[in-house]
N, C-alpha and C positions, 0 to 999 in steps of 0.2 A: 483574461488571456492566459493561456496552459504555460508553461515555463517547461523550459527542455535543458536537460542535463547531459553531459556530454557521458556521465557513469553510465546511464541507461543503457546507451548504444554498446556496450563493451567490445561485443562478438566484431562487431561490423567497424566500429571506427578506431578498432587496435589493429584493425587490418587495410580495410580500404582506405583510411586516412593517412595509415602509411606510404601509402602509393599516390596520392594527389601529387600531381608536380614532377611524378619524375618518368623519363623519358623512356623511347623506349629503340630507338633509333641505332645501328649497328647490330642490334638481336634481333636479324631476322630468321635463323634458321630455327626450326623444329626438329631437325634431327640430333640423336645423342652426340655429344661431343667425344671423339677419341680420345680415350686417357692417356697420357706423355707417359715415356717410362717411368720418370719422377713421381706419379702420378700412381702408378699400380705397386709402388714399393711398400712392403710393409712399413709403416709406419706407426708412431706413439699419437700423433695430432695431424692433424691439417691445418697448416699455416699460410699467409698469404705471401706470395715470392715476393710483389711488388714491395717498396718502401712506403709502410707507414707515414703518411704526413702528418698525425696528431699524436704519434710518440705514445709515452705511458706504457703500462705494463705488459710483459707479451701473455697470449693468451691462445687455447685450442679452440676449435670450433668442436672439438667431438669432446668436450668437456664442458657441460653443466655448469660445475661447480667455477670454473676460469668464466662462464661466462656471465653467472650472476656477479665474479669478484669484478668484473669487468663493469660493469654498472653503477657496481656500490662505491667504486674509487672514481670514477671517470662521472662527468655529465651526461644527460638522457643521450643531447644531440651529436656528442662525441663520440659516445659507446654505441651507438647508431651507425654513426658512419664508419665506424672502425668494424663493426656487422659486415656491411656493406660492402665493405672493401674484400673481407675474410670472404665471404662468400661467392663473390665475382669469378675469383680462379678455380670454383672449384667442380669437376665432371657431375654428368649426371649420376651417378653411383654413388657418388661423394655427399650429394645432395641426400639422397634417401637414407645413406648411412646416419646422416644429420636428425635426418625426418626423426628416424628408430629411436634415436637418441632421445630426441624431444618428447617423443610419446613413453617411451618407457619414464624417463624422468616425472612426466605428467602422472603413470601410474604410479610412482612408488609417491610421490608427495604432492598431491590432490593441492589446488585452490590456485591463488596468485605466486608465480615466485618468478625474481627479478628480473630481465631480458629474453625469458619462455618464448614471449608473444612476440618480443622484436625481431630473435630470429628465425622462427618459423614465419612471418611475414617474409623474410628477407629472405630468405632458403626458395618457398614459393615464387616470389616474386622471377627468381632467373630460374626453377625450374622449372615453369611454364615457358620458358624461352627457349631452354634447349631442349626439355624434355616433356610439352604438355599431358601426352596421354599417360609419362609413368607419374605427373605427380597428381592429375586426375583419379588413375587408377589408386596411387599411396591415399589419395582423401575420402574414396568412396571405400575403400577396405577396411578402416578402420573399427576397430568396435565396439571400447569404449565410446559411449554416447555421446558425454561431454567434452571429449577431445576429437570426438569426430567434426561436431558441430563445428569448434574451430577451425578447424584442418578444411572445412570443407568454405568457410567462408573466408579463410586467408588465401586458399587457392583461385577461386571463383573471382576474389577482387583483382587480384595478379592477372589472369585471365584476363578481368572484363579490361587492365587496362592495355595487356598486349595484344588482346586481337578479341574484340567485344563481340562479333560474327561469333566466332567457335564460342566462346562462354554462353551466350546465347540460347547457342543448338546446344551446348551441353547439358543448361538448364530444361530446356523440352524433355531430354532425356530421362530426368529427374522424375520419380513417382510426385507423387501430390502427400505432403506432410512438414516435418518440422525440419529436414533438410537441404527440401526446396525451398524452404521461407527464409533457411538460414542463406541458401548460396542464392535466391533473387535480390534479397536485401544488400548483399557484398554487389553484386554486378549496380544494381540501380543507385547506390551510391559512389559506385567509383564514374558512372556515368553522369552524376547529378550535375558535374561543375565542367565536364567535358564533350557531353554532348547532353544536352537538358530533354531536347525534345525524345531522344532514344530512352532516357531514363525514364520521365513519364509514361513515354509506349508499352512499356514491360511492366511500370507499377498500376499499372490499367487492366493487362492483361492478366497477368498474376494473378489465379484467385485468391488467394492467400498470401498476400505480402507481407504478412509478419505484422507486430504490436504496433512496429513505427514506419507505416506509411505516406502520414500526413506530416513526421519532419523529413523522409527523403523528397515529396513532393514538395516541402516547403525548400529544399536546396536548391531542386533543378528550377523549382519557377523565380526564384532570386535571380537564378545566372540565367536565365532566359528574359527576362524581364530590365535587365543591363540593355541587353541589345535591341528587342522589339516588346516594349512593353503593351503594348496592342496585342499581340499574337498572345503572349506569356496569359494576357488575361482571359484571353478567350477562352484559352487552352484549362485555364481554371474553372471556366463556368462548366467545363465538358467533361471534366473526370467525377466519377462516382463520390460521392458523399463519405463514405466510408474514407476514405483514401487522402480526402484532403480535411483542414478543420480552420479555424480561423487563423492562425497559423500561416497558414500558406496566404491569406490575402493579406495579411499584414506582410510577408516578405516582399509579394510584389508592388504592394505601397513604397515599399521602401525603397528598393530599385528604381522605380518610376521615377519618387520624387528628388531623388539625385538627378533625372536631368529635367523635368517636366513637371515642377510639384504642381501646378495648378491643373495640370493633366490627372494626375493621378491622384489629387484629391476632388476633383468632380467626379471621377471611378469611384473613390473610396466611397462616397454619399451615395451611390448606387445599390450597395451591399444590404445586408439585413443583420439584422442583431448583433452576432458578437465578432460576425465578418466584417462590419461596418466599424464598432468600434474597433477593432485589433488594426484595420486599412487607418482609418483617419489618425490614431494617435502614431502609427508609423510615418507620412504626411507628416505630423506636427512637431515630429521630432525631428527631421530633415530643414521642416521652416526653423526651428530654434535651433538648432545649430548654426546654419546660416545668418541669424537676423533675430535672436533671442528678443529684441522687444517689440519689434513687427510682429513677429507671432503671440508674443501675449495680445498685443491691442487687436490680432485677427480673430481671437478663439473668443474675443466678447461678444462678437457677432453669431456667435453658433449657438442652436438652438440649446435651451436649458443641461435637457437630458445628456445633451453630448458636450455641452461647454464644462462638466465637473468632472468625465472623464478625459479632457484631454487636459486640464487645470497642471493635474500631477506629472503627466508628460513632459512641460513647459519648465513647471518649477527643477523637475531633476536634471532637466540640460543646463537651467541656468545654475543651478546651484552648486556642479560640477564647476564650475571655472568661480562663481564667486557669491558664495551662499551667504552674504548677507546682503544683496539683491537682489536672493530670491524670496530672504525673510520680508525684505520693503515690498515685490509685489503681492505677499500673501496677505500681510495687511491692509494692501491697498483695497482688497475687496471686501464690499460690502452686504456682500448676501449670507447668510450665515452657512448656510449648507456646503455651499462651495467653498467657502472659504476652512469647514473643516474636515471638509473634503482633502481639498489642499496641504493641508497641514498634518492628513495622516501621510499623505505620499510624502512629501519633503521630510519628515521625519523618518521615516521609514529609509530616507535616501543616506540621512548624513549617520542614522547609528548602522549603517553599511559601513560606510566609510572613518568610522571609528576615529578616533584623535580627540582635533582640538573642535572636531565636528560634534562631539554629543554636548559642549555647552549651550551651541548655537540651538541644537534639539530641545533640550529642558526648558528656553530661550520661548521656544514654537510651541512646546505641549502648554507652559503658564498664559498666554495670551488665547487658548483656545475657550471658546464662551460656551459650547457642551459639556457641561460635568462628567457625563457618563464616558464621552471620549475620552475626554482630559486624561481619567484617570486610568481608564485602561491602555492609552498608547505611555502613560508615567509607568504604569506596573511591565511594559514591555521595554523600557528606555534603563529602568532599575533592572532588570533582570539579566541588559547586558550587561551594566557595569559591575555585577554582583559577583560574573566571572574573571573582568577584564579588566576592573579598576575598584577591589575592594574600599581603601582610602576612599576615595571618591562617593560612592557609595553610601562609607558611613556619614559623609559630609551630607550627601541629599536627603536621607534618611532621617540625620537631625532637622530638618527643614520642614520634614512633612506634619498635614494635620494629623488625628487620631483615627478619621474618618478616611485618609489617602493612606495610611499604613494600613489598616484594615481591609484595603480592598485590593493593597498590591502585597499583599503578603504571602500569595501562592508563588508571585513572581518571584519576588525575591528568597524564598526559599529553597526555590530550585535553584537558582542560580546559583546561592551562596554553599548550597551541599553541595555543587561541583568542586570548587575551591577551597571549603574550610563548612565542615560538616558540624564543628564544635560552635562555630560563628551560627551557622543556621540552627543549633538547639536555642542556643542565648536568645536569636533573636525571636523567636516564636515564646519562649517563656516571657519576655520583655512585653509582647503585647498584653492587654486589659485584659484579662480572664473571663471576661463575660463577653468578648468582643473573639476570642480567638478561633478561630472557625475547625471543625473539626472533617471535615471536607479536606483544606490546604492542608491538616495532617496527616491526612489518611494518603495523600496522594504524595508527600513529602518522604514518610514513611516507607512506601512503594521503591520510590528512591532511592533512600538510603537505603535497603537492604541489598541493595546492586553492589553497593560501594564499600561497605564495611556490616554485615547484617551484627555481630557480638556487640559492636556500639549500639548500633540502632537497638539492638533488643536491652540493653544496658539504659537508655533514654527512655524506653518506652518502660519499663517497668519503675521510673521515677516518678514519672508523674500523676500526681498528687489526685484530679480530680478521673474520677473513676471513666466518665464518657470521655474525656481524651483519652485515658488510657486504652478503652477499648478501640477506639479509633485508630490509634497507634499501633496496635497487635494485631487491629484485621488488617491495616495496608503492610506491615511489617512481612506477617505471614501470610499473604499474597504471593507474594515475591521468591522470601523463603522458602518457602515449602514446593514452588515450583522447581527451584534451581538444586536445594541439596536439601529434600524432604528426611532423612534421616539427623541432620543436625538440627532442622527445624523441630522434631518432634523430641530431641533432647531439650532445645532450650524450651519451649513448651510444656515440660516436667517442673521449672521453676516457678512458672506464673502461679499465684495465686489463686484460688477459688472464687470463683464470679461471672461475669458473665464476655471476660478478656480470654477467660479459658477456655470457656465455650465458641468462641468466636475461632481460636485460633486452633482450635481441636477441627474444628468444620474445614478451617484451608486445608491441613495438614493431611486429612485423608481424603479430602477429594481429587486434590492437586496430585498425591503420591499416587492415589488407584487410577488415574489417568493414566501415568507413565507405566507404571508396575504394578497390578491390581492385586497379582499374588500375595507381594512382599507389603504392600498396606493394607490387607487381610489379615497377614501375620501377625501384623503390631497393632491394628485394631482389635484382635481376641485378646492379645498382652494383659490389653487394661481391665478395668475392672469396675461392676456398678453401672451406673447411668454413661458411665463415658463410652464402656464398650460398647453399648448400644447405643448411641450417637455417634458412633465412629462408623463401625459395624455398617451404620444408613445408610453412611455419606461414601461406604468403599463399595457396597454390594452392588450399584446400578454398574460398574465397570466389571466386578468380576460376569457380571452376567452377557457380556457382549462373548466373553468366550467360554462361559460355565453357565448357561443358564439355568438351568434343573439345578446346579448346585447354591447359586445363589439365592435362588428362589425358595430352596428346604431352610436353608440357612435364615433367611428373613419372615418364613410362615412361625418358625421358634420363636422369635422374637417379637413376633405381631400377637402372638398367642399367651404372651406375657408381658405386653409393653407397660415398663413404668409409669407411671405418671409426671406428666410434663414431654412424654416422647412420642406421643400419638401423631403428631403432625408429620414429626422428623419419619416416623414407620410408611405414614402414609405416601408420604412426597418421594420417600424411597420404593414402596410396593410400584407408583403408579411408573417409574421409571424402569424401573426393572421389567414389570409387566409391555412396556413399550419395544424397548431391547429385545425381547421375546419372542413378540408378537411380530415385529417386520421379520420374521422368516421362519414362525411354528405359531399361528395364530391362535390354532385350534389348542393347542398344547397350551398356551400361556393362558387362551380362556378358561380352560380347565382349573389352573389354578389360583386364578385370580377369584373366581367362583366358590373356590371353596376356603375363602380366610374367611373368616369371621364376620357380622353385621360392622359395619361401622366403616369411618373414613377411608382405614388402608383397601380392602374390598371395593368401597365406588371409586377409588382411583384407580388401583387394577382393572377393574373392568371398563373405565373410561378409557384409560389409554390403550388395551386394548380395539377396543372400538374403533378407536382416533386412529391407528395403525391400520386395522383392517380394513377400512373404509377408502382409504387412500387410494387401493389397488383392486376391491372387489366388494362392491357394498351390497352386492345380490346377497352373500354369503354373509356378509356382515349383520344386514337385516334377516334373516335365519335365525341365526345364533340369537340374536336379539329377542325374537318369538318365546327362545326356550327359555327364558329369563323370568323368573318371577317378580311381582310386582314389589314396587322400594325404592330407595332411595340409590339403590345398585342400579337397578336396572332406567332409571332416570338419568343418570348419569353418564351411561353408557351409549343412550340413546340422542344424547346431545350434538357427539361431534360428527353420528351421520346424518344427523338435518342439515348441520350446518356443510356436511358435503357435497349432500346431494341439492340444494336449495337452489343453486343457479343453474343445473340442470336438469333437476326434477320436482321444480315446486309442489307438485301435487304431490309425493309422496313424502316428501318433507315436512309438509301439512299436517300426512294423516299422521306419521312416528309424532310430530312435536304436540298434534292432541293426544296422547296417548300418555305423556307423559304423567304422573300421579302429582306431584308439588304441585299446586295451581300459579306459583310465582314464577316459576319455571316452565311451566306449559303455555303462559300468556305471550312470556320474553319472546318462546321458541316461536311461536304464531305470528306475533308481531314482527319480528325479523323477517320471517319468512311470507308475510303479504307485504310486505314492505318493496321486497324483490322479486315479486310475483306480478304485482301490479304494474314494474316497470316493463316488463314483457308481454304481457297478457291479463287484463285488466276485467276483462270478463270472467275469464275463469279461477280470477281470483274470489271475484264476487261470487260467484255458485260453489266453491268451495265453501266460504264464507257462510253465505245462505242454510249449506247442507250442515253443517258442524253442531255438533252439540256443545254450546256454549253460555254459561251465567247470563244470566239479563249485564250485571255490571261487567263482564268481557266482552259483553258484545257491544255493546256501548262505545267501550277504550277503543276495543279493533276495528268497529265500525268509521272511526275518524282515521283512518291509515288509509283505508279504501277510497276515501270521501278525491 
């Protein structure tokens, strides 16, 4: 079952959920309000005349800065209402003065910042009442992107809940893209809990409802399913797939079975797959709440496959109110699947719930009889406490075998680098050295360079045996060299000569010429010997995305003298570069690729060529191909348009892959390609077959493909 986050929603339920609830009774006019004298005086701020009932600090409404202090001293629900208040008194003129405010503040300091969102909700919200069409008109003006998108989904929610008709037609109004997804989504959820059926209609018709259609659906059929959970359901079977997910049949389980659970769980056993599970454990959690051991003795009765998904349903209500009666039902059962079934969910529930609850857990993981469980929900029970109860920690850690430290040692590592990075070196040297896995280093490593990278590169150049070392310096400069590739490639000046330099020479300039290919071009020529040109490799496929003629001169130098030991490194770089190239000057990068040398760098140039051209024009690609002399180039080349054309043009996939000169590679390319000829047309695989010029021992092999 999908899990839903209330962060996801940001746009939509920092606006429409501001509005749930509140009314809208005495603001019936739409026309502007007349500004009072008081009202057109020049003034410092706009204050509210009424008296404050929640006191605290005074504050401007045309002041930003009063209104983030407002938030940071005061509580959300205070500094809300005190919004609320402030904005009440104030004309429509007044309002958009506000709007300006907001948006300019939005531009000068981009992201979250503190009560932005509450009161342009709150500004919208009454200036749809007095003024719809000027704050309509304020939301669709905008031009900034990402503050329009706000603007337009705080308005639209405002809207939908003063007068949903107009919001509606306003939405028709709306081209079809990312602003009517933003302002259907505001209407359909301010409608979800106030009129369900109207919110469905719109999220039906809507071509584009936006990411999260199946949790506004899952809102409105909740509150529709309170009242008529008959209709609610129906209403599910009838909206498009797209729109809803299992999700929404678990909410209307859930409805249901507040007044009807034997109603709505004979519905919920109607469903299919993960509609079914998601409906019935909503059902079982409704029966356990009401009757926690009636529904354990009910869910014995349920068919296998569905009695181990509703096991952990059971256990987490009961264990909420007194989980060491939910440890006596977990051991009451006697099937082993189910029961460690069970006991990953209950665990799972109490190191939620954090406390005196994670003994009870350690309690639950030692009685499970799957070792392989065991140990893995122990490395995820250790890995909370490693942030949240060091002590603790080191207590269970004494306890363990040599065989449970070794397998939870990735967990506990990360954990403990959150908290105490010197505790996570100890504890990785502490393990058996032949047992220490270089995997959980490399990945540990990753880590720490987030957190402190001088340390981590200070550890990693300690230790002692050479393959952790190098493990340690390639997860290390992973990281580093993504985030501040110019100190990476200083402390990388310290390592030693071996095969950690090499390792960490490879991050530093692939990572840097991603971001800046110029400036790790620079410092690739710097060095000197075998490293420039291993650098040099790993930087040139990026300068070539925006230099390609000069990368490509650049790397033909160095193909034309490659050391020994760097021929792979030249070639793995020619065939990248030659790709780069080739998706937008095909002809041009064949050129070149054509004219390096015999050998590796050359058949990967001209393969990745191929692989390139092929994709968008293999007429042309086969041409070019024609003009190629025979070798292990033109073999090479010839590969990735068999394998292009092979599911649409078996027959000439055929003839290129006999063509091919290697016989190990001419048999492959054949064999692939009757393989998938024969699922299509079976005949003329066979008279292809027939006709081909091929070894008594290939015809043999291939003749069993056909059979």
């Amino acid at each position: 079952m999908k899990s839903r986050t209330a962060w996801l929603l940001i746009a939509v339920s920092l606006t429409a959920g501001f509005f749930a609830g509140k009314t809208t009774s005495g603001e019936t006019s739409s026309a502007p309000e007349k500004p009072t004298r008081s009202e057109t005086r020049e003034t410092k701020s706009v204050r509210p005349s009424r008296t404050d009932p929640f006191g605290g600090p005074e504050f401007s409404l045309k002041s930003m800065e009063d209104v983030e202090a407002l938030f940071k001293k005061q509580r959300g629900a205070v500094a809300n209402a005190r919004i609320t208040l402030g904005v009440e008194k104030l004309s429509s003129s007044e309002l958009a003065e506000v709007m300006e405010m907001i948006q300019q503040d939005t531009r000068e300091k981009p992201g979250y910042a503190e009560g932005r969102y509450q009161l342009m909700n709150s500004v919208f919200e009454k200036w749809v009442l007095v003024d719809p069409d000027a704050a309509l008109a304020f939301a669709n003006s905008c031009k900034q992107r990402s503050f329009k998108s706000m603007a337009i989904s705080s308005c639209f929610a405002g809207l939908a809940q003063a007068d949903p008709g107009r919001a509606k037609l306003e939405l028709n109004q709306l081209p079809k893209g990312e602003i009517r997804k933003q302002a259907g989504q505001a209407i359909i959820s301010s409608l979800a809990t106030r009129d369900p059926e109207a919110a469905l209609d719109l999220l039906e018709k809507e071509p584009s409802p936006g990411g999260f259609g199946d949790y506004y659906a899952s809102q409105a059929l909740a509150e529709w399913a309170k009242k008529d959970p008959k209709a609610a359901a129906a209403r599910l079977a009838s909206l498009p797939k797209d729109r809803v997910d299992e999700d929404s049949a678990g909410a209307v389980a859930a409805s249901w079975a507040k007044t009807d659970p034997e109603a709505a769980l004979a519905w919920a056993k109607t469903q299919k797959g993960d509609w079914k599970n998601s409906a019935t454990q909503s059902v079982y959690r409704e029966l356990a709440l009401n009757d926690s051991g009636a529904a354990w003795e009910r869910l014995k009765s349920e068919p296998g496959h569905l009695r181990g998904k509703l096991l952990g349903t059971v256990l987490e209500i009961v264990s909420d109110e007194n989980p060491n009666q939910a440890l006596a039902l977990l051991n009451s059962l006697s099937n082993k699947s189910e029961k460690r079934i069970g006991a990953e969910s209950l665990v799972n529930q109490l190191q939620w719930w954090g406390g005196d609850n994670q003994e009870l857990a350690f309690k639950v993981i030692a009685g499970m009889e799957d070792s392989d469980s065991r140990r893995n929900l122990l490395g995820e029970q250790l890995w909370y406490l490693s942030w949240t109860s060091p002590d603790t920690l080191a207590e269970k850690v004494s306890t363990l075998s040599e065989r449970e430290k070794i397998a939870t040692a990735d967990q506990i590592l990360r954990g403990m680098l959150a908290s105490d990075p010197k505790a996570a070196e100890a504890y990785f040297l502490s393990l058996p050295e032949a047992q220490r896995g270089t995997e959980a280093l490399t990945e540990m490593m990753n880590r720490y360079a987030n957190l402190d990278p001088d340390k981590a590169f200070q550890f990693a150049l300690s230790l002692q045996n050479s393959q952790e070392r190098t493990a340690a310096v390639t997860g290390l400069f992973s990281q580093w060299s993504r985030e501040d590739p110019e100190a990476a490639a200083e402390g990388w000046t310290k390592i030693p000569a071996g095969q950690s330099r090499l390792e960490a020479l490879d991050q530093i300039a692939s990572s840097w010429a991603r971001n800046d290919p110029e400036e790790a071009k620079i410092w690739a020529q710097s060095l000197s010997g075998n490293e420039r040109v291993r650098a040099l490799a790993a930087v040139l496929p990026s300068v070539a995305s925006d230099h390609p003629e000069n990368a490509a001169s650049t790397l033909s130098t160095l193909i034309s003298s490659a050391p020994d030991g760097l021929g792979g490194n030249l070639a793995q770089s020619a065939g990248r570069v030659a790709s780069t190239w080739a998706a937008d000057q095909p002809a041009a990068a064949s050129r070149w690729a054509a004219g390096l040398p015999e050998g590796p760098a050359r058949d990967e140039g001209l393969k990745a060529v191929s692989m390139a051209w092929s994709q968008y024009d293999a007429v042309a690609t086969a041409e070019w191909l024609g003009t190629l002399e025979a070798g292990s180039s033109r073999d090479a080349a010839i590969e990735p348009l068999v394998e292009h054309v092979r599911d649409t043009d078996p027959n000439t996939a055929f003839s290129w892959a006999a063509s091919i000169g290697d016989k190990n590679d001419r048999f492959n390319q054949l064999r692939e390609t009757l393989k998938t000829w024969r699922a299509t047309d079976l005949q003329a695989a066979r008279a292809a077959f027939e006709a081909a010029d091929l070894s008594p021992k290939d015809r043999e092999r291939l003749g069993k493909v056909l059979e």
